[in-house]
Structure formats: C-alpha cells, structure tokens
Backbone as a chain_set.jsonl record, in Angstrom:
{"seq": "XXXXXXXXXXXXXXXXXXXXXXXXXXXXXXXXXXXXXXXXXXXXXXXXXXXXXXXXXXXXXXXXXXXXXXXXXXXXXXXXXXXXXXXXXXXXXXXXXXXXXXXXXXXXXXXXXXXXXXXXXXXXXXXXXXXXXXXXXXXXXXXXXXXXXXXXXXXXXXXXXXXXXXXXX", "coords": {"N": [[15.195, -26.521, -22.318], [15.702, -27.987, -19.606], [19.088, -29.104, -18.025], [19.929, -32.383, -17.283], [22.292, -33.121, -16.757], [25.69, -31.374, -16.327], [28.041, -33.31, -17.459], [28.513, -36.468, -19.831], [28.817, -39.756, -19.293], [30.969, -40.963, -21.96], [32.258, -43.131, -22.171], [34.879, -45.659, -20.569], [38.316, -46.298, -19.235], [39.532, -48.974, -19.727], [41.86, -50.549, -19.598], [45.313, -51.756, -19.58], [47.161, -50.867, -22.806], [49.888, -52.796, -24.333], [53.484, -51.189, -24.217], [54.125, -48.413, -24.001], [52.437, -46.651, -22.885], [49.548, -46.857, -23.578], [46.591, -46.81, -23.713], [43.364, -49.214, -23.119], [40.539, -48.831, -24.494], [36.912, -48.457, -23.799], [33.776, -47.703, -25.731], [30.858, -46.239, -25.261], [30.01, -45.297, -27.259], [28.051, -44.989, -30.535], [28.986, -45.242, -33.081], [32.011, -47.026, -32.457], [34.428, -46.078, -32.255], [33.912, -42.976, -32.859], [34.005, -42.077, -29.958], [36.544, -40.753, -30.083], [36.221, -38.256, -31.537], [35.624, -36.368, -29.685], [37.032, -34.142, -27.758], [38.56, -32.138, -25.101], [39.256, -34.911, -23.017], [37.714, -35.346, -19.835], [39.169, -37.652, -17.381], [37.43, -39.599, -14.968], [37.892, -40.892, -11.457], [37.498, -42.683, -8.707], [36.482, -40.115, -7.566], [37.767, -38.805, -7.958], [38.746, -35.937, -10.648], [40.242, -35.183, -13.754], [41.856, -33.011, -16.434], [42.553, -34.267, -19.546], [44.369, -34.904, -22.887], [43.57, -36.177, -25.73], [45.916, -37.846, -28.218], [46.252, -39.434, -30.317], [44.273, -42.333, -31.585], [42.35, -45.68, -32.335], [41.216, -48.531, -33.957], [41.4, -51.69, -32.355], [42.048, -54.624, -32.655], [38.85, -56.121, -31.268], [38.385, -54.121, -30.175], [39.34, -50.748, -29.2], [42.437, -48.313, -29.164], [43.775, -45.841, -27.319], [46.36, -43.242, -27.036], [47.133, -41.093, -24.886], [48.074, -37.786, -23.989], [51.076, -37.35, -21.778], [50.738, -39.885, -20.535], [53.306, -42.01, -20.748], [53.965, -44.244, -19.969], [53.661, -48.671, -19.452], [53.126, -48.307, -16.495], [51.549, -45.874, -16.253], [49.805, -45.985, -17.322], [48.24, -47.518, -16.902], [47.186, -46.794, -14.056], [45.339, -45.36, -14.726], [43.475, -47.46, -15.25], [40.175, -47.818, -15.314], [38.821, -45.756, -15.088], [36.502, -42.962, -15.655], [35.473, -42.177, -18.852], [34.437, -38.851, -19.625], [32.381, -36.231, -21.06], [31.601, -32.585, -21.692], [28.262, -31.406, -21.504], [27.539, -30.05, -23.41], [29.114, -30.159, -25.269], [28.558, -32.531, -27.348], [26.31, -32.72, -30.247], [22.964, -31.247, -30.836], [20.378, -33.839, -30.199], [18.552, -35.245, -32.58], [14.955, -34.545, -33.405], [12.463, -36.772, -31.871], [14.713, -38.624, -31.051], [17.075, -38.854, -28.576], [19.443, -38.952, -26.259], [21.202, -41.546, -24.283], [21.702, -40.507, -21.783], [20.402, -38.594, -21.276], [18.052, -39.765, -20.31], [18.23, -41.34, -18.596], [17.568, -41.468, -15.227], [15.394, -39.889, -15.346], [11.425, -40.258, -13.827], [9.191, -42.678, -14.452], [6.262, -42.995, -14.952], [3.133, -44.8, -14.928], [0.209, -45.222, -17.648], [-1.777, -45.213, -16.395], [-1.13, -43.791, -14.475], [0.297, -44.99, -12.527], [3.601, -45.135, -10.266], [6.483, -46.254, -11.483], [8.872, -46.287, -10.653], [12.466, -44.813, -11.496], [14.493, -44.338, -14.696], [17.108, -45.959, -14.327], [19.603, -47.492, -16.264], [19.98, -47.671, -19.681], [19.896, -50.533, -21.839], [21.797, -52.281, -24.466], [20.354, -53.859, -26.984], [20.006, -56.729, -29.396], [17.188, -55.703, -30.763], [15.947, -53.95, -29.782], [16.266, -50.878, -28.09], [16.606, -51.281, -24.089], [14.735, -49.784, -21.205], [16.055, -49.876, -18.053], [14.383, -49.928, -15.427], [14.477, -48.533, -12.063], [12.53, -48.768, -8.68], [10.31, -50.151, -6.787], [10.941, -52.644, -7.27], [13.073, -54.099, -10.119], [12.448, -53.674, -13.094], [11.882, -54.107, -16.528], [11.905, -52.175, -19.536], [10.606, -52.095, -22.961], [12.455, -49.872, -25.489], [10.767, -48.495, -26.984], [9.462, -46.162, -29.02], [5.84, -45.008, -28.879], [4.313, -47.316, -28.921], [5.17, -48.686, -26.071], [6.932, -46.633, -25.396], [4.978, -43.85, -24.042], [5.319, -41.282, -23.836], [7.608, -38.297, -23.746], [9.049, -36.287, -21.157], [12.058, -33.625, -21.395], [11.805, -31.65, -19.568], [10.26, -31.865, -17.762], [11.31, -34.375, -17.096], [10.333, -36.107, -17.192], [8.34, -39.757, -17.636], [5.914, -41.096, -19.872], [4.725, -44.656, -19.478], [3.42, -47.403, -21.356], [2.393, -49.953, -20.214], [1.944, -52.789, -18.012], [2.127, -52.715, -14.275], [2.118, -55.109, -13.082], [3.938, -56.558, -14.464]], "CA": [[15.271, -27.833, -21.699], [16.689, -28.353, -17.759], [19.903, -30.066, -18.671], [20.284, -33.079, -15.858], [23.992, -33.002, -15.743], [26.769, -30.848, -17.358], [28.889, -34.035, -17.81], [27.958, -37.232, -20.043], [30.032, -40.611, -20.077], [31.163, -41.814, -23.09], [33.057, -44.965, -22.414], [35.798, -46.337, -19.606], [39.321, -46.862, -19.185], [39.514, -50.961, -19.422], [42.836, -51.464, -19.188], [46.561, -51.072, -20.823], [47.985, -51.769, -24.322], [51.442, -52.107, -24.747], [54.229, -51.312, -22.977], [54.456, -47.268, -24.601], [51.43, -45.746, -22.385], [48.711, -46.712, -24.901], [44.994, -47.793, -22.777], [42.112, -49.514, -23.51], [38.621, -47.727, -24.119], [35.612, -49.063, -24.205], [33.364, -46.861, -26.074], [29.337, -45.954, -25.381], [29.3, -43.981, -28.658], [27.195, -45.97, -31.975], [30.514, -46.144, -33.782], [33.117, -46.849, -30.6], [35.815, -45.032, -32.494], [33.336, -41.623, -32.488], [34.693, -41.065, -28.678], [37.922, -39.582, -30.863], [35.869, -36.8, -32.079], [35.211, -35.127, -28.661], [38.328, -33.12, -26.591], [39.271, -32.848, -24.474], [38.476, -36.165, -22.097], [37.6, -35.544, -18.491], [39.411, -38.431, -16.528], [37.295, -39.878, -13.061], [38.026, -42.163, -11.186], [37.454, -42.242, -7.306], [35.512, -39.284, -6.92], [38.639, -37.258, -8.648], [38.599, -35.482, -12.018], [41.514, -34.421, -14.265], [41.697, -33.101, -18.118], [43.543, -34.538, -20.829], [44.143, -35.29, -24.557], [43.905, -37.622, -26.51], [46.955, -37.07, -28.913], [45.966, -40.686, -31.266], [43.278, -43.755, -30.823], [42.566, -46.156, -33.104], [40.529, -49.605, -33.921], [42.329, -52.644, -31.991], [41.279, -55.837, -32.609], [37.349, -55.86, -31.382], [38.228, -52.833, -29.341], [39.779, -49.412, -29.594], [43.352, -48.166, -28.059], [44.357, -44.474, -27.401], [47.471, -42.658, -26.879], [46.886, -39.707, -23.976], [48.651, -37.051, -23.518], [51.552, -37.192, -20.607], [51.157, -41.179, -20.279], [54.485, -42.278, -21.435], [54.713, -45.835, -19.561], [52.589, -48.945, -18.805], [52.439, -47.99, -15.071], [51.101, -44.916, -15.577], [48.701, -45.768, -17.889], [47.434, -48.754, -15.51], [46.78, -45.72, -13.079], [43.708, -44.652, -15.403], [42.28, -48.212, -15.519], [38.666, -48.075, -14.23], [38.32, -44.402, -15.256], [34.884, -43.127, -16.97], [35.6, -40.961, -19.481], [33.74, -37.838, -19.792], [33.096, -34.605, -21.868], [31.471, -31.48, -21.179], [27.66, -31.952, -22.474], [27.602, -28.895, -24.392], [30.353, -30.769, -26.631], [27.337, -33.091, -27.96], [25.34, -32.034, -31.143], [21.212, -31.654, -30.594], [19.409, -34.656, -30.417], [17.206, -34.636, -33.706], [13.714, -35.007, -33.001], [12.188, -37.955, -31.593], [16.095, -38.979, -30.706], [17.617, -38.806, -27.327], [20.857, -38.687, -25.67], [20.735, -42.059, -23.129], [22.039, -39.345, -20.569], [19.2, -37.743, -20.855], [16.749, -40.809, -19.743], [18.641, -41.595, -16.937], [17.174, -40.669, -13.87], [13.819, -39.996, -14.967], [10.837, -40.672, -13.52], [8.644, -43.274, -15.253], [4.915, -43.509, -14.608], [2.54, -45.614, -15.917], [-0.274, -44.154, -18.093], [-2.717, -44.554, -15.289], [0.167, -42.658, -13.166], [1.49, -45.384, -11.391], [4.82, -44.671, -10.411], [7.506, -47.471, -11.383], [10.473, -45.948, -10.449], [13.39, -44.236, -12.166], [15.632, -44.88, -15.072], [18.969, -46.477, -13.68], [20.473, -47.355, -17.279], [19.608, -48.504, -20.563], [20.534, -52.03, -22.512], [21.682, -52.778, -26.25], [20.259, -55.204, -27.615], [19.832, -56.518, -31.163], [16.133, -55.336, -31.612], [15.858, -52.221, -29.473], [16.846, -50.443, -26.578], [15.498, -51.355, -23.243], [14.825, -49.082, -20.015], [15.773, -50.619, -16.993], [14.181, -48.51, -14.272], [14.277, -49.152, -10.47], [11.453, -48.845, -8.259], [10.018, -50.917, -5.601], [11.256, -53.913, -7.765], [13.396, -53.823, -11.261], [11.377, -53.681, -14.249], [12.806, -53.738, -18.016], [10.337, -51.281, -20.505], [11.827, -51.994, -24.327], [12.382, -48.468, -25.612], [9.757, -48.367, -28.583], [8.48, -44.856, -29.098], [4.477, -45.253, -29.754], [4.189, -48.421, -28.527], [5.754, -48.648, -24.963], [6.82, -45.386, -24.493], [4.201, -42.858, -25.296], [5.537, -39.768, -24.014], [9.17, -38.251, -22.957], [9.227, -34.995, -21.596], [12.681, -33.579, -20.919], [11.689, -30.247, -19.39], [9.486, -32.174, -16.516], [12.13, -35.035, -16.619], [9.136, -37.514, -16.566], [8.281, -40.281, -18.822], [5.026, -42.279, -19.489], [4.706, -45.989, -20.444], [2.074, -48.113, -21.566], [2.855, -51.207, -19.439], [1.254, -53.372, -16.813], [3.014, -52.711, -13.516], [2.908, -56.03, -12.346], [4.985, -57.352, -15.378]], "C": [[16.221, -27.761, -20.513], [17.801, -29.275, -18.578], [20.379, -30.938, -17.41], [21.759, -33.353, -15.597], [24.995, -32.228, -16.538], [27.852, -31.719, -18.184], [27.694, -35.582, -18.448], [29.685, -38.095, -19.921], [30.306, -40.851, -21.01], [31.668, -43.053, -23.017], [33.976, -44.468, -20.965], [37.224, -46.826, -20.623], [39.275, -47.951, -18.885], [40.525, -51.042, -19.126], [44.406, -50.604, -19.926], [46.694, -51.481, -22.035], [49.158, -51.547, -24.568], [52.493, -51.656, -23.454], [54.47, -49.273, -22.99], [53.284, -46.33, -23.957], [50.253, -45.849, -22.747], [47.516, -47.366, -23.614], [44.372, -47.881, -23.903], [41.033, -49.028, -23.569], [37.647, -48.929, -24.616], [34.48, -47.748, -24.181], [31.566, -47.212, -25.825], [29.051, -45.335, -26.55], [28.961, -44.838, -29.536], [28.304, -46.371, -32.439], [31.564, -46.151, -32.305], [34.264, -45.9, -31.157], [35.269, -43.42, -32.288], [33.596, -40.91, -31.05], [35.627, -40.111, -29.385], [37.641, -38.101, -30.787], [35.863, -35.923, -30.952], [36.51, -35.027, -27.896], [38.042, -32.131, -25.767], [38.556, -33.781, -23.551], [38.451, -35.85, -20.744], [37.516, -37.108, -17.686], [38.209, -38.589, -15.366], [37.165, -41.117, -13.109], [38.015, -41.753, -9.125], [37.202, -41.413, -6.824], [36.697, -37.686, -7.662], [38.71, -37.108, -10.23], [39.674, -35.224, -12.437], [41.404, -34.36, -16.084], [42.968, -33.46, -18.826], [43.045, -34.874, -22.112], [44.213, -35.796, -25.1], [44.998, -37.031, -27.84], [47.022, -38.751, -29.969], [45.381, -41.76, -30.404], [42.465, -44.244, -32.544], [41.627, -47.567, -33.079], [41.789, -50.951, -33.542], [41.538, -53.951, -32.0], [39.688, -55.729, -32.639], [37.223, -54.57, -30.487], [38.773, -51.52, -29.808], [40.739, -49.198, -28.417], [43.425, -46.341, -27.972], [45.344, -44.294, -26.45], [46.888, -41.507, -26.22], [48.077, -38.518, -23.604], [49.618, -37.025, -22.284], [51.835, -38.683, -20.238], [51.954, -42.122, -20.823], [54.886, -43.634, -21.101], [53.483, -46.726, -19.244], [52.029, -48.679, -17.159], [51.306, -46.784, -15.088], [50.009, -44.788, -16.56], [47.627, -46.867, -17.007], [47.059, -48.024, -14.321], [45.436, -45.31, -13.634], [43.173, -45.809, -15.663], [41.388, -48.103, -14.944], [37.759, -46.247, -14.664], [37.134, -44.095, -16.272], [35.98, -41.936, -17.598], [34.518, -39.559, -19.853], [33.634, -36.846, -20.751], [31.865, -33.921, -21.428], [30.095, -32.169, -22.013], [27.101, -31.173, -23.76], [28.609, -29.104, -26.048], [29.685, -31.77, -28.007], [26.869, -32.215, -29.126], [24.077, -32.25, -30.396], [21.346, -32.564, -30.893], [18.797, -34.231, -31.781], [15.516, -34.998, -32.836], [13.124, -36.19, -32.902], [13.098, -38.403, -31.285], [16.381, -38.153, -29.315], [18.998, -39.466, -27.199], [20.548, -39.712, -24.378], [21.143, -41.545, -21.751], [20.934, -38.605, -20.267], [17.96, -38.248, -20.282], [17.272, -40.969, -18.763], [18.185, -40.833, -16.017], [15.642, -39.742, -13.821], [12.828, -40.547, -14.527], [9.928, -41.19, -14.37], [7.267, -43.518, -14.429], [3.949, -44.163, -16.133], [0.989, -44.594, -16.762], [-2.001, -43.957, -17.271], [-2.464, -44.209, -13.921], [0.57, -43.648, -12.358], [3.052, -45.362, -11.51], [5.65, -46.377, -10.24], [8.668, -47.394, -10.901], [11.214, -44.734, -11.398], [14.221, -45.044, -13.071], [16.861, -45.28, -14.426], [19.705, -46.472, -15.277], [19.271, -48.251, -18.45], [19.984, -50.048, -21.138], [20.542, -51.815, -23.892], [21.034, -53.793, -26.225], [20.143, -55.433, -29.024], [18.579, -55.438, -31.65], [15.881, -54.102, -31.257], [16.534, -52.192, -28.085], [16.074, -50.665, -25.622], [15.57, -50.299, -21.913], [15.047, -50.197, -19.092], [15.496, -49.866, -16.008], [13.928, -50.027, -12.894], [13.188, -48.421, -9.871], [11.514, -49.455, -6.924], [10.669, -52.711, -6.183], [11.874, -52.995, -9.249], [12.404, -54.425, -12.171], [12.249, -53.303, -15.623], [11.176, -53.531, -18.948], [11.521, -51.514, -22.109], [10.927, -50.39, -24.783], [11.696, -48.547, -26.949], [8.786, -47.368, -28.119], [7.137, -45.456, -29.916], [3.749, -46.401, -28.832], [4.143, -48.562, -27.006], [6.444, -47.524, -24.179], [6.527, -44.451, -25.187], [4.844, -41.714, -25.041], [7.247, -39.574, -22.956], [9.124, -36.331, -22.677], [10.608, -34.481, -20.359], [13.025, -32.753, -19.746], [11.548, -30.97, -17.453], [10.297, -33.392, -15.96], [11.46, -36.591, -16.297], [8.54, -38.388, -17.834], [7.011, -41.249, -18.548], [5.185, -43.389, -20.583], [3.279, -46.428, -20.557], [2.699, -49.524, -20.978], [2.234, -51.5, -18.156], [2.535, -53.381, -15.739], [3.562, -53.833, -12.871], [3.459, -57.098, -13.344], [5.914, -57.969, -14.57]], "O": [[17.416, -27.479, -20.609], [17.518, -30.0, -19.531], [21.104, -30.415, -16.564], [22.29, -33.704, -14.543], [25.052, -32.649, -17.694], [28.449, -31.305, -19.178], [26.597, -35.853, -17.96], [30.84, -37.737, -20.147], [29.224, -41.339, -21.339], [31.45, -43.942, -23.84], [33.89, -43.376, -20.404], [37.373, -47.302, -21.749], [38.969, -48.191, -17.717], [40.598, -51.735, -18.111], [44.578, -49.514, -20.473], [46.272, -52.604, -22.308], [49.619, -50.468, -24.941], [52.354, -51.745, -22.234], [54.98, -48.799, -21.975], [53.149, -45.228, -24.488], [49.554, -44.929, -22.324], [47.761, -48.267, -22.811], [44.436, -47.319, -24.996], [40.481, -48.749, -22.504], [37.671, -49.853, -25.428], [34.249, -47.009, -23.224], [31.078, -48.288, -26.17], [27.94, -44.88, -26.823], [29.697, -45.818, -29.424], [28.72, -47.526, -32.352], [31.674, -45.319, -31.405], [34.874, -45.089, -30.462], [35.988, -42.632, -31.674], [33.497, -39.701, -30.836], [35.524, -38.887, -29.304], [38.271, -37.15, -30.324], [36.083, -34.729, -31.158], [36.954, -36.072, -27.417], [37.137, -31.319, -25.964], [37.379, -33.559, -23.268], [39.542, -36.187, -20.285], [36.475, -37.699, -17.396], [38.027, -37.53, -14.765], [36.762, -41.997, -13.87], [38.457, -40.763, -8.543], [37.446, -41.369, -5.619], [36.583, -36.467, -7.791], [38.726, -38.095, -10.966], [40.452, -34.931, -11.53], [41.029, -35.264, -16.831], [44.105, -33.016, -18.671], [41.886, -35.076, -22.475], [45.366, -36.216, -25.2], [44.846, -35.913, -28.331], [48.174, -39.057, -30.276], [45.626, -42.099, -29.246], [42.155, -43.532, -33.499], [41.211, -47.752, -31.936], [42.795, -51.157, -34.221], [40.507, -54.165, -31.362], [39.121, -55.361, -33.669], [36.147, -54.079, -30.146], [38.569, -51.273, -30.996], [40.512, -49.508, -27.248], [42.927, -45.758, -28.936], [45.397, -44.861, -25.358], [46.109, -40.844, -26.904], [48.928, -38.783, -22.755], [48.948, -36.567, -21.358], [52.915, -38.946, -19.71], [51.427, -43.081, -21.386], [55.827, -44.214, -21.644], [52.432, -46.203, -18.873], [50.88, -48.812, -16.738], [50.406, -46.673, -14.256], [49.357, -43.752, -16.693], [46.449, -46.758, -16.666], [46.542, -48.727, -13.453], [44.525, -44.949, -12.89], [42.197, -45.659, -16.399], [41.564, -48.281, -13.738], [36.606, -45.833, -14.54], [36.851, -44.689, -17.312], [36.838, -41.2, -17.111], [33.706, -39.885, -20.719], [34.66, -36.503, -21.338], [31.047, -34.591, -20.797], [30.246, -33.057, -22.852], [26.465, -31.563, -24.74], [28.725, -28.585, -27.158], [30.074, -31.8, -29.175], [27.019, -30.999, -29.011], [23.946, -33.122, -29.537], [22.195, -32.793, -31.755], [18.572, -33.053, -32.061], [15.284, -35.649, -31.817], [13.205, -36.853, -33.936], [12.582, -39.399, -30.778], [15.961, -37.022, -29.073], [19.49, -40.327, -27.928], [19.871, -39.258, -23.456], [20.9, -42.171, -20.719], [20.618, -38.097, -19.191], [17.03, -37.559, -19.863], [16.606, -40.658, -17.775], [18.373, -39.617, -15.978], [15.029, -39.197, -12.903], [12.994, -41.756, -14.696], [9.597, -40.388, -15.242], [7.242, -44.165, -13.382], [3.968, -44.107, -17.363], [0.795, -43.42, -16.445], [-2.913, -43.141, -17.404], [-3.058, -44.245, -12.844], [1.242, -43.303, -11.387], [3.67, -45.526, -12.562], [5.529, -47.262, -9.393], [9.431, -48.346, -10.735], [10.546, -43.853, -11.939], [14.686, -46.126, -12.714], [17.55, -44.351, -14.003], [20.372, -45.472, -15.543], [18.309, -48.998, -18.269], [20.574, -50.648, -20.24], [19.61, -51.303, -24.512], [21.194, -54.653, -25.358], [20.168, -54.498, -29.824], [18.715, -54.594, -32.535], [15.625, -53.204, -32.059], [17.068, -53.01, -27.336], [14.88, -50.426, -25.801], [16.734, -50.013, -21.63], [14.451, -51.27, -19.188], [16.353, -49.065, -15.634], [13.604, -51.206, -12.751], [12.822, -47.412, -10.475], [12.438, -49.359, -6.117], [10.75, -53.703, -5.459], [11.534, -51.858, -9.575], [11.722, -55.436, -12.0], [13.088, -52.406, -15.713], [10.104, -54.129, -19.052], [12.706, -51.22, -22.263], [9.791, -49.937, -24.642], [12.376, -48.678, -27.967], [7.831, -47.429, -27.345], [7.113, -46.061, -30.988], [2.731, -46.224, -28.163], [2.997, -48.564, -26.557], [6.569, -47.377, -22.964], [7.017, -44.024, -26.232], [5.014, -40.987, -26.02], [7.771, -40.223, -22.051], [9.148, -35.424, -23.508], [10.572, -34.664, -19.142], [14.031, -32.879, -19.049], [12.222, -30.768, -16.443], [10.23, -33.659, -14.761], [11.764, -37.593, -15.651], [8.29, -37.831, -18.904], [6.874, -41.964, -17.555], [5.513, -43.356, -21.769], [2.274, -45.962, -20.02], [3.631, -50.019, -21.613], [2.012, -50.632, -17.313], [3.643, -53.834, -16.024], [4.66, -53.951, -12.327], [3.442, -58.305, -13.1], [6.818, -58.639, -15.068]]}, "num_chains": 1, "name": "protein.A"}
C-alpha cells in the first residue's frame, strides 16, 4: 500500500491548564485519552516541527490535560497553543479489514460509479449514526461513510474511491 503521508494528526494543542505547564488536548483518537499511548508527539505549529514527551495526561473534566516534557510554566505552555499534534504513521497498528485510518481517506479521489469525478476528500465528520465524507470538488458535497451502501469501493493502492451517489445531490 502507497502510504499518503509519513505523519498522521491525532489531536491539537487547545490551550493551557494551570499555572505548572500542563495544556489542553483535544484528541481525534475513539477514546481521547488513547493519544497517551503513542511517543513521542511531534509538535507543529507554523510550518515548524519539534519532538517531545509526554511525561503524564489525564481525563479533565470533558477534556484531557497533559504534562510535556521541558514546559515548566503557563507561558511556555501557551506557546504550543494551536499546535497539531502528530506521530510518525508507522507508530499506528494495521487497520483490520474493511477499517480505515481517516488519514488514509483524506485526499482521495472520489468518483461516482458512472466515473464522474466529485472531487477529493478534504475531511471527515462524527456524527451519531456514521461517519460522513466531505469531499471538495466543483461544489462541497457530504457522502455518509456506509461501506456497501454509499461507498462501494476504497482502494488505497490507487488512492481512489467509488460512490454510489447522484452528483447533483
């Protein structure tokens, strides 16, 4: 499988907690505390990168805080607000089958299944009932992610995905 980027996000620096160095995460992972598991975190923010560690993080209220390595004050943890967090994507387990990595939809091309072209993934959506594609195009278009149904085929190799959907939804 072509792998479309060496780096995935997991979540963002939101903000500070505390006065002791401690930030805010906001997590992309199913459980939000599961960022923990992966080390080290690749900082960016403004086009610059930097590695560090998470050295404790924890469930805060409806969010999650962590303790980083080196950030000993609130200033200098208010320096990493806005930052994505990253990890290497080799740090990931496989996908199981039929399961995907929403890193890995991004930025494919979506045609329809009598090849018209809609565009590209831009990002996905939670929602309660399923996941939706939002791909760009000549216009935005939202595809809900239901294997079988709406999206018959994913192939990661070719990077190209078909739907069953009327284009001028």
């Amino acid at each position: 499988m072509t792998e479309p980027t060496a780096w995935v996000e997991l979540g963002k620096i939101s903000g500070t907690y505390g006065v002791k160095g401690w930030v805010k995460v906001f997590s992309y992972t199913e459980d939000k505390t599961g960022i923990f598991n992966y080390q080290p975190w690749v900082l960016r923010k403004n086009g610059r990168t930097h590695t560090i560690k998470v050295l404790q993080g924890r469930p805060q209220g409806k969010g999650i805080v962590a303790q980083l390595e080196g950030i000993n004050d609130r200033d200098q943890a208010a320096e990493l607000s806005g930052s994505e967090i990253l990890i290497r994507r080799d740090q990931l387990p496989p996908a199981r089958e039929g399961e995907y990595y929403w890193s890995d939809l991004i930025g494919m091309q979506v045609n329809t299944l009598q090849g018209e072209d809609l565009g590209q993934v831009d990002h996905l959506l939670k929602t309660g009932a399923n996941d939706v594609l939002v791909i760009e195009g000549d216009r935005q278009r939202l595809v809900p992610f239901v294997q079988g149904q709406y999206v018959i085929s994913i192939d990661l190799d070719e990077r190209q995905m078909i739907v069953d959907r009327d284009p001028e939804f």
